[in-house]
N, CA, C and O atoms as a GROMACS GRO file, in nm:
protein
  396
    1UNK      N    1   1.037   1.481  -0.774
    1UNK     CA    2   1.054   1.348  -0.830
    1UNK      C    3   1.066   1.248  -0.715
    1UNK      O    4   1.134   1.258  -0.613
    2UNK      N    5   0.975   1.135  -0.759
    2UNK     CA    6   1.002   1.036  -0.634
    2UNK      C    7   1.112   0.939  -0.644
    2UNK      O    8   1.111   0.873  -0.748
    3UNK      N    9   1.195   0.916  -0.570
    3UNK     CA   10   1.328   0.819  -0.567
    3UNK      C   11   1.276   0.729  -0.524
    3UNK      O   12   1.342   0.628  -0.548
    4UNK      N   13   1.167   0.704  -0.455
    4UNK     CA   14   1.182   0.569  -0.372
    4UNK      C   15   1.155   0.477  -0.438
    4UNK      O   16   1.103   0.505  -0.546
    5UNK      N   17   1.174   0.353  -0.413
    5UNK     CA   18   1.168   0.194  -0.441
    5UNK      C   19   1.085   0.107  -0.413
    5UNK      O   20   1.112   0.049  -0.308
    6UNK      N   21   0.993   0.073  -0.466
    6UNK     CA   22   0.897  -0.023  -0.429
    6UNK      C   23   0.906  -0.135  -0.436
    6UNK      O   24   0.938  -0.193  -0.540
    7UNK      N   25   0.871  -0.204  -0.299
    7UNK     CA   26   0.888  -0.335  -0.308
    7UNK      C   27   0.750  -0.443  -0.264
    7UNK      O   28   0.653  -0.399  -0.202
    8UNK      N   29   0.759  -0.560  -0.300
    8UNK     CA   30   0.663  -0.606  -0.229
    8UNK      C   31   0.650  -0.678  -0.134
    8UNK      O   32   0.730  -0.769  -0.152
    9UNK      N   33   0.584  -0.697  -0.022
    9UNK     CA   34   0.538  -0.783   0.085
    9UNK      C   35   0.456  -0.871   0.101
    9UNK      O   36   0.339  -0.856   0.067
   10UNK      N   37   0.505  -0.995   0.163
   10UNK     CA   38   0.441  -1.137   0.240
   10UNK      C   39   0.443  -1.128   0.361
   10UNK      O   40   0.541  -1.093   0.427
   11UNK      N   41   0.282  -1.174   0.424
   11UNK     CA   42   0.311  -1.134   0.557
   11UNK      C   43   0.294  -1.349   0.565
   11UNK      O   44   0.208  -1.419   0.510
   12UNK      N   45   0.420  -1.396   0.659
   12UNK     CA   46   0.392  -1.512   0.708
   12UNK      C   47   0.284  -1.507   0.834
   12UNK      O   48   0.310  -1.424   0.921
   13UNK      N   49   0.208  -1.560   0.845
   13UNK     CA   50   0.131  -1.577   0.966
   13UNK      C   51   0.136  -1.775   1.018
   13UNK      O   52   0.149  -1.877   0.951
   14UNK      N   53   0.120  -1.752   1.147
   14UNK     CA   54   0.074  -1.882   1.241
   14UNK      C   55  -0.093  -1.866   1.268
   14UNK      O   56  -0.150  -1.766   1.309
   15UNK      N   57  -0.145  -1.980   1.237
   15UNK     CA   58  -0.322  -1.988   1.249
   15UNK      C   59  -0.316  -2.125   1.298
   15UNK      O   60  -0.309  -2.235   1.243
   16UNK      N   61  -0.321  -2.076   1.444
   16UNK     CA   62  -0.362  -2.226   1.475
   16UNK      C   63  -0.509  -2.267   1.532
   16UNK      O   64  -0.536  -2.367   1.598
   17UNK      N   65  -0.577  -2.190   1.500
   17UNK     CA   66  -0.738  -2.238   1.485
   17UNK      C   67  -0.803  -2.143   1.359
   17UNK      O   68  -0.833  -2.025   1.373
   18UNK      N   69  -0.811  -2.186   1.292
   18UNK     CA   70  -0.889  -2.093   1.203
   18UNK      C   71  -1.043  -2.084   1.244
   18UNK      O   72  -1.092  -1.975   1.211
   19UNK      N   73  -1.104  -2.143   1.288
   19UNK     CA   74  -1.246  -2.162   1.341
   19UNK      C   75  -1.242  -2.017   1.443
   19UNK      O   76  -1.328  -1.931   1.427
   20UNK      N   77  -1.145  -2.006   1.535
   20UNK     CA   78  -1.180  -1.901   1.636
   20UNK      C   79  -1.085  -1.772   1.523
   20UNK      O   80  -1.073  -1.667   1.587
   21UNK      N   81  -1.066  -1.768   1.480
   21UNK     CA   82  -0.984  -1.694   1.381
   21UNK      C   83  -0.861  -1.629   1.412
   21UNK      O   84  -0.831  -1.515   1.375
   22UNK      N   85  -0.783  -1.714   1.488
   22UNK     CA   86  -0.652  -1.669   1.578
   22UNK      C   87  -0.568  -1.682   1.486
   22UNK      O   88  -0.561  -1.787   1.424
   23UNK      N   89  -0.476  -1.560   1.456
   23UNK     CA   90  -0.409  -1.557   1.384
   23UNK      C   91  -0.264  -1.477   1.401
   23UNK      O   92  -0.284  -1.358   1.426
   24UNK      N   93  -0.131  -1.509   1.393
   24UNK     CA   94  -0.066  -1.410   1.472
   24UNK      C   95   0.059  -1.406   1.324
   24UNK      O   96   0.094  -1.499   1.251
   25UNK      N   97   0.097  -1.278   1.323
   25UNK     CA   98   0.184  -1.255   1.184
   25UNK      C   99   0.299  -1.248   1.246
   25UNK      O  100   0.332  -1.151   1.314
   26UNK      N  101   0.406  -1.399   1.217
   26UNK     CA  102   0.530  -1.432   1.274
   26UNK      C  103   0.651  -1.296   1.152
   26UNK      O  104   0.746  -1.227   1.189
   27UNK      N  105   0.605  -1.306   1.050
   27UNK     CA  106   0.726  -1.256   0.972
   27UNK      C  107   0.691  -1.169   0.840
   27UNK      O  108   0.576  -1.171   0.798
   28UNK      N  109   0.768  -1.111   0.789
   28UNK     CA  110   0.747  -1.043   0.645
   28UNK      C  111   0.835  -1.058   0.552
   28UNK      O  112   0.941  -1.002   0.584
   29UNK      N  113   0.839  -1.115   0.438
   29UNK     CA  114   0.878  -1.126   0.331
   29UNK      C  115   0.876  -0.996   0.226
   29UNK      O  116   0.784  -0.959   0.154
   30UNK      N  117   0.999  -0.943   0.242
   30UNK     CA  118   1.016  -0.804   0.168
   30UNK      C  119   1.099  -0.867   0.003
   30UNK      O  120   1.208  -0.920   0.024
   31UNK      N  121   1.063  -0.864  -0.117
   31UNK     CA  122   1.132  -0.846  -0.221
   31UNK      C  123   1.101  -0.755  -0.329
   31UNK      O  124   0.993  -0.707  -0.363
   32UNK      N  125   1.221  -0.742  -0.376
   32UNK     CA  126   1.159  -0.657  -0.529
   32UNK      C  127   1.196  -0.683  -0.671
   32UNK      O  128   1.303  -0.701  -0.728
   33UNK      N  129   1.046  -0.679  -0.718
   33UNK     CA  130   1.001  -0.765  -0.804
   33UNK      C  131   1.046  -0.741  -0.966
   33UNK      O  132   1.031  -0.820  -1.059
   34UNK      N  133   1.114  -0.585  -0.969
   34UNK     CA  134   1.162  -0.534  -1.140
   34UNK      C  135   1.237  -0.617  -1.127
   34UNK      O  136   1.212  -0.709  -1.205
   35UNK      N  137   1.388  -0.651  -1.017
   35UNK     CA  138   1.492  -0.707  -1.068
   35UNK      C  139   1.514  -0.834  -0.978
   35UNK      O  140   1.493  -0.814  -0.859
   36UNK      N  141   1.541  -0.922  -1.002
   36UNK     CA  142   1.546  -1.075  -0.929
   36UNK      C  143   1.669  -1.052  -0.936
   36UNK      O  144   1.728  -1.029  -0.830
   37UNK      N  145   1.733  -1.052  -1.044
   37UNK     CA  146   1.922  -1.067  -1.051
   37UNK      C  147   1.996  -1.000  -0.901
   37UNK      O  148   2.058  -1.076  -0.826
   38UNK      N  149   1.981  -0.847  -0.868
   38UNK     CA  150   2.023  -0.754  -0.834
   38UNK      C  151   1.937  -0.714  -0.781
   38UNK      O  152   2.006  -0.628  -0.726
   39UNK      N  153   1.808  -0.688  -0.730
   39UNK     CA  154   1.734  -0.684  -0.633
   39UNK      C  155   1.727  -0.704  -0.485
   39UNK      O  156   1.830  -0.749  -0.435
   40UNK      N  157   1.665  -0.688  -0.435
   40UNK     CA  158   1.640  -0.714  -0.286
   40UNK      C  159   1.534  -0.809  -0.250
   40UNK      O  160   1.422  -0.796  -0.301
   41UNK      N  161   1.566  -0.922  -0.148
   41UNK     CA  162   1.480  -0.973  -0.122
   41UNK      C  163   1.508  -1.044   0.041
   41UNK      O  164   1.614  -1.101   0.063
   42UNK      N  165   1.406  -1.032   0.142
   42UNK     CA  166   1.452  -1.063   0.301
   42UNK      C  167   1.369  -1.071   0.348
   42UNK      O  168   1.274  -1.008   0.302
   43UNK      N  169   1.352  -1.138   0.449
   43UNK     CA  170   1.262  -1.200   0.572
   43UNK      C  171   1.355  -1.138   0.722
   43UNK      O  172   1.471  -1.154   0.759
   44UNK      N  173   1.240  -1.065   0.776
   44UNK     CA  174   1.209  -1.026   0.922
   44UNK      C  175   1.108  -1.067   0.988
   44UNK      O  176   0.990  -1.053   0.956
   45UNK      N  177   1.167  -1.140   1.122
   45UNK     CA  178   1.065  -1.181   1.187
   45UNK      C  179   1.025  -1.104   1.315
   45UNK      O  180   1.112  -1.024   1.348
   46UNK      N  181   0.953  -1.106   1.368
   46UNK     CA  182   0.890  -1.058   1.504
   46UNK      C  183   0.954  -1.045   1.621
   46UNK      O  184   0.871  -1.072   1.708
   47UNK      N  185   1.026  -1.026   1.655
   47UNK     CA  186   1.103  -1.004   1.797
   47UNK      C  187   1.026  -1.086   1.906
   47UNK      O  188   0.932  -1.041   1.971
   48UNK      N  189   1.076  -1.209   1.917
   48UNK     CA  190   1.000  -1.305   2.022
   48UNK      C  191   0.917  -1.384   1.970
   48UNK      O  192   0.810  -1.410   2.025
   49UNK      N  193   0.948  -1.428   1.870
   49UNK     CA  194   0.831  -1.471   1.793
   49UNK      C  195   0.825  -1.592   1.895
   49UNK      O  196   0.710  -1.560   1.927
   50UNK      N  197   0.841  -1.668   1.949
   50UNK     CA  198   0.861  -1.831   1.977
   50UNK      C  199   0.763  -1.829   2.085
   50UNK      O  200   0.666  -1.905   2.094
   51UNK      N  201   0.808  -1.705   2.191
   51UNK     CA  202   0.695  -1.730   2.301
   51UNK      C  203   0.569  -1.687   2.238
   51UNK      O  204   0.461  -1.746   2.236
   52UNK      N  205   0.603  -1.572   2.186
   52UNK     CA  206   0.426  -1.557   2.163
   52UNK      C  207   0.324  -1.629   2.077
   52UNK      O  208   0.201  -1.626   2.079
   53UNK      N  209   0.426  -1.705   1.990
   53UNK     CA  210   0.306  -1.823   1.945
   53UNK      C  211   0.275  -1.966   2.036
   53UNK      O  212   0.187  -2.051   2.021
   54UNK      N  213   0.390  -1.956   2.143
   54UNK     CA  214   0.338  -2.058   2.262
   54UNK      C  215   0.224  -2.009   2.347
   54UNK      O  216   0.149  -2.082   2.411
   55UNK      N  217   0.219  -1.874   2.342
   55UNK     CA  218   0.162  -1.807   2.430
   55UNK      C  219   0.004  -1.821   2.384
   55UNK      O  220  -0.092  -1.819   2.461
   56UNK      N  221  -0.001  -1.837   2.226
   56UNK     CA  222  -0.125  -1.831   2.166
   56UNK      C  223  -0.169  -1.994   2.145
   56UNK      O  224  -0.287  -2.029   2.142
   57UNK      N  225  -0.052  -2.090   2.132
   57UNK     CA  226  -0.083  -2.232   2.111
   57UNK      C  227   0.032  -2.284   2.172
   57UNK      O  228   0.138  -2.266   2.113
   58UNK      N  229   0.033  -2.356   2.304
   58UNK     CA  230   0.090  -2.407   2.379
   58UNK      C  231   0.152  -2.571   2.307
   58UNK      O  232   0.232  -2.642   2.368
   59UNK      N  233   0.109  -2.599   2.202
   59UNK     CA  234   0.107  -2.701   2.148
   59UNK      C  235   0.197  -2.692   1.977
   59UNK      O  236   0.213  -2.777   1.890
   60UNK      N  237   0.233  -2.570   1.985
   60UNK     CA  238   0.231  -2.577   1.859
   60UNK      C  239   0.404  -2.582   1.864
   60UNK      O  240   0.478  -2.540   1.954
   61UNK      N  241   0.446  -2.660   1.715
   61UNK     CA  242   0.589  -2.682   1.708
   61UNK      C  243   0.625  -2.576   1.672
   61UNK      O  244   0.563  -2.501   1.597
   62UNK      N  245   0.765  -2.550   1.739
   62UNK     CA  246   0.844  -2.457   1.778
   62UNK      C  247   0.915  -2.460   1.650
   62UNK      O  248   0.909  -2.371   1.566
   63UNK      N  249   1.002  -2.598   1.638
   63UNK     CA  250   1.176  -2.610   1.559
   63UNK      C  251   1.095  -2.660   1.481
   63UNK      O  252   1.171  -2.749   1.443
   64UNK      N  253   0.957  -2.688   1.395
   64UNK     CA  254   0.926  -2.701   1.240
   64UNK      C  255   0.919  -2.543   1.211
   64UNK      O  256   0.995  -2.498   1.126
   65UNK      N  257   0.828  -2.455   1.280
   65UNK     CA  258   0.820  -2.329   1.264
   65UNK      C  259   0.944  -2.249   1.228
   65UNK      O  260   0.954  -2.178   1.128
   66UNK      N  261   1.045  -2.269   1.328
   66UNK     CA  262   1.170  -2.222   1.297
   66UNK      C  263   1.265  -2.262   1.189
   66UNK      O  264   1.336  -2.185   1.125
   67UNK      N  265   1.257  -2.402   1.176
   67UNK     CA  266   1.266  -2.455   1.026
   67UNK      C  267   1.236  -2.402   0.902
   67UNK      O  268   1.335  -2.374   0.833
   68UNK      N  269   1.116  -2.380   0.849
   68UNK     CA  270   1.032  -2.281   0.802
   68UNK      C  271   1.117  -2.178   0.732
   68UNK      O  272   1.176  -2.153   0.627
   69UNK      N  273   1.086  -2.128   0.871
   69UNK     CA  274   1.149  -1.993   0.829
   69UNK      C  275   1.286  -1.970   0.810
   69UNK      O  276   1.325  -1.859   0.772
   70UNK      N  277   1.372  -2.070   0.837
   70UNK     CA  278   1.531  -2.067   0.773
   70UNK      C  279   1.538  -2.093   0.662
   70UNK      O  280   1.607  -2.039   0.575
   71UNK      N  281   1.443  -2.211   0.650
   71UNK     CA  282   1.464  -2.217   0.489
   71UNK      C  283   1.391  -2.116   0.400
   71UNK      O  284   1.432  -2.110   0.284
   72UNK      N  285   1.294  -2.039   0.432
   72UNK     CA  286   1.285  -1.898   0.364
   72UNK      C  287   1.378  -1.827   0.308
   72UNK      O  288   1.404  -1.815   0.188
   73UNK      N  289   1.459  -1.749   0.458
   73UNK     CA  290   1.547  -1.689   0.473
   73UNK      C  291   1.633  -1.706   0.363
   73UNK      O  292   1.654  -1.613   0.285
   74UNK      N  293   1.700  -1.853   0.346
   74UNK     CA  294   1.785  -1.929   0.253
   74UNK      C  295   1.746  -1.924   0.146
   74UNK      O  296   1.839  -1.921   0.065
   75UNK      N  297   1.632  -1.922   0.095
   75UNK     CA  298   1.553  -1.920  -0.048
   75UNK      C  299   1.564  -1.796  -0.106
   75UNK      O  300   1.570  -1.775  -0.227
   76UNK      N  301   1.565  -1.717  -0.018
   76UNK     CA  302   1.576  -1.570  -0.036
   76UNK      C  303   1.732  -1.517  -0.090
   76UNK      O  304   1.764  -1.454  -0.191
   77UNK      N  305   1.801  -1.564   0.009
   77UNK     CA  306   1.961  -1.508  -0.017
   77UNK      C  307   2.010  -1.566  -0.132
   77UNK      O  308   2.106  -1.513  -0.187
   78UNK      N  309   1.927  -1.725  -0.205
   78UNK     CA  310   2.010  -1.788  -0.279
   78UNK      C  311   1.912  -1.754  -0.416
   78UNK      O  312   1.977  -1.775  -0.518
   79UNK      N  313   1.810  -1.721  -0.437
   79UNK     CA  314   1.746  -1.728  -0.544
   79UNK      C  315   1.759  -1.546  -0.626
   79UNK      O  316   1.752  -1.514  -0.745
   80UNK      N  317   1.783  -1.448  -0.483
   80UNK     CA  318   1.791  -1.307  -0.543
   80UNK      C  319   1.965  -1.286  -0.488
   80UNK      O  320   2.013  -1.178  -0.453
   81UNK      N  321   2.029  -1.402  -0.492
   81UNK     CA  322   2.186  -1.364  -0.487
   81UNK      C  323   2.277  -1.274  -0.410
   81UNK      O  324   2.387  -1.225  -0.432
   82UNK      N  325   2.200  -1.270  -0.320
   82UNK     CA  326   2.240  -1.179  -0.173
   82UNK      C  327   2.359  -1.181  -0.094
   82UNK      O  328   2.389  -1.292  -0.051
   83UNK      N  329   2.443  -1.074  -0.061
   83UNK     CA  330   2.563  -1.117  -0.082
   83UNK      C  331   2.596  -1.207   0.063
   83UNK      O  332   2.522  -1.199   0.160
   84UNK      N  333   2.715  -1.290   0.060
   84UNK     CA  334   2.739  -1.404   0.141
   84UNK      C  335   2.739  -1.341   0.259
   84UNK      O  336   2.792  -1.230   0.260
   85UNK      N  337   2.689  -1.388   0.372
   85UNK     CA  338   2.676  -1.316   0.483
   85UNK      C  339   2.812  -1.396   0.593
   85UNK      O  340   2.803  -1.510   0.640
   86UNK      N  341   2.903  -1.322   0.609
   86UNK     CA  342   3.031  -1.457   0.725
   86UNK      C  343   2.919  -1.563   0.792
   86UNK      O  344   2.799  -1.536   0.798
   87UNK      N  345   2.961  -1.652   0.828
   87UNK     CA  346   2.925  -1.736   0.925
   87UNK      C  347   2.883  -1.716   1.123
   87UNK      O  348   2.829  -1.789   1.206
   88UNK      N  349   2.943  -1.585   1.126
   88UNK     CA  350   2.955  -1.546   1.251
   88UNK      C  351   2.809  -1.427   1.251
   88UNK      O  352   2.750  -1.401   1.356
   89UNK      N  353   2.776  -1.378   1.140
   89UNK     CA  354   2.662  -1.260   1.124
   89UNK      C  355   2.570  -1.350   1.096
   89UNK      O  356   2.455  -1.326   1.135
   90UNK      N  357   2.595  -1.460   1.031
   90UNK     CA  358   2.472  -1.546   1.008
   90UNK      C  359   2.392  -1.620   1.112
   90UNK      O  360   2.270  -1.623   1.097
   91UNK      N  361   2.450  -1.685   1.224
   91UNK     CA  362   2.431  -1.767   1.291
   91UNK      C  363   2.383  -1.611   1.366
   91UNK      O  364   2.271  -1.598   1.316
   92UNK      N  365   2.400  -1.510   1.439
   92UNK     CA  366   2.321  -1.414   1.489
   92UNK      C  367   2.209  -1.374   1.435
   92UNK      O  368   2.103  -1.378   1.496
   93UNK      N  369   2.221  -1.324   1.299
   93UNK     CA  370   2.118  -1.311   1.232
   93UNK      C  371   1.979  -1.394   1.232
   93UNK      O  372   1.863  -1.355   1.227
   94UNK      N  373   2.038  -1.529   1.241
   94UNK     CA  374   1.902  -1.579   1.233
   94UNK      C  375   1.838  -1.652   1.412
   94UNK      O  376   1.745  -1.727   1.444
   95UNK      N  377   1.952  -1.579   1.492
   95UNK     CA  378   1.871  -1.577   1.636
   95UNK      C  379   1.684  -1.552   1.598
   95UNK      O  380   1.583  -1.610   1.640
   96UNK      N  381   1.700  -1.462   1.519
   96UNK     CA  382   1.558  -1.377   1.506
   96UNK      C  383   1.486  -1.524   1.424
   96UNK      O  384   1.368  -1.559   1.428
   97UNK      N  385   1.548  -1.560   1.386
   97UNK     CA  386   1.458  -1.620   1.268
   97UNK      C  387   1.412  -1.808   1.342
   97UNK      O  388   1.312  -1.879   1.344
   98UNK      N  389   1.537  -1.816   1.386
   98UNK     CA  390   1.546  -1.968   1.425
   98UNK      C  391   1.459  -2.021   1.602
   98UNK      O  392   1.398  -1.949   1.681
   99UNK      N  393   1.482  -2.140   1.609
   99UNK     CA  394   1.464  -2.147   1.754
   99UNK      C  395   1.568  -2.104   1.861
   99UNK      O  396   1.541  -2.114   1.981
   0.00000   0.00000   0.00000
């Protein structure tokens, strides 16, 4: 019998030329979709994400990008009711996520 849990995935990506087709996948959007109430739902981002999309677009905003993706993050914890994270795990937590 299978136990496991299926969930589904968003991959966020940065495209900052679509013409040359550069495309780099900053994050993933993990939720699951039977139960919204009591479910799971979270965003992981890339380990370094900041340089390596400077690295790919020297031009491209940093703190809208990181913006972005906090307010994901936030959409996430508040819409599938995730439990309150302290203030001290949060502000680490979203090292990954933020600028």
């Amino acid at each position: 019998m299978d136990d496991g849990h299926t969930l589904e995935y968003f991959l966020l990506q940065y495209v900052p030329n679509i013409v040359r087709s550069d495309v780099f996948n900053i994050a993933v959007v993990l939720l699951d979709p039977k139960d919204p109430d009591r479910g799971f739902c979270g965003l992981r981002c890339v380990s370094n994400w900041q340089s390596k999309v400077l690295a790919m677009d020297p031009d491209a905003d940093i703190s809208v990008l990181g913006s972005m993706l906090e307010e994901i993050f936030f959409e996430c914890a508040l819409y599938f009711r995730a439990p309150q994270i302290p203030e001290q795990q949060s502000r680490s937590r979203l090292g990954t996520v933020g600028v």
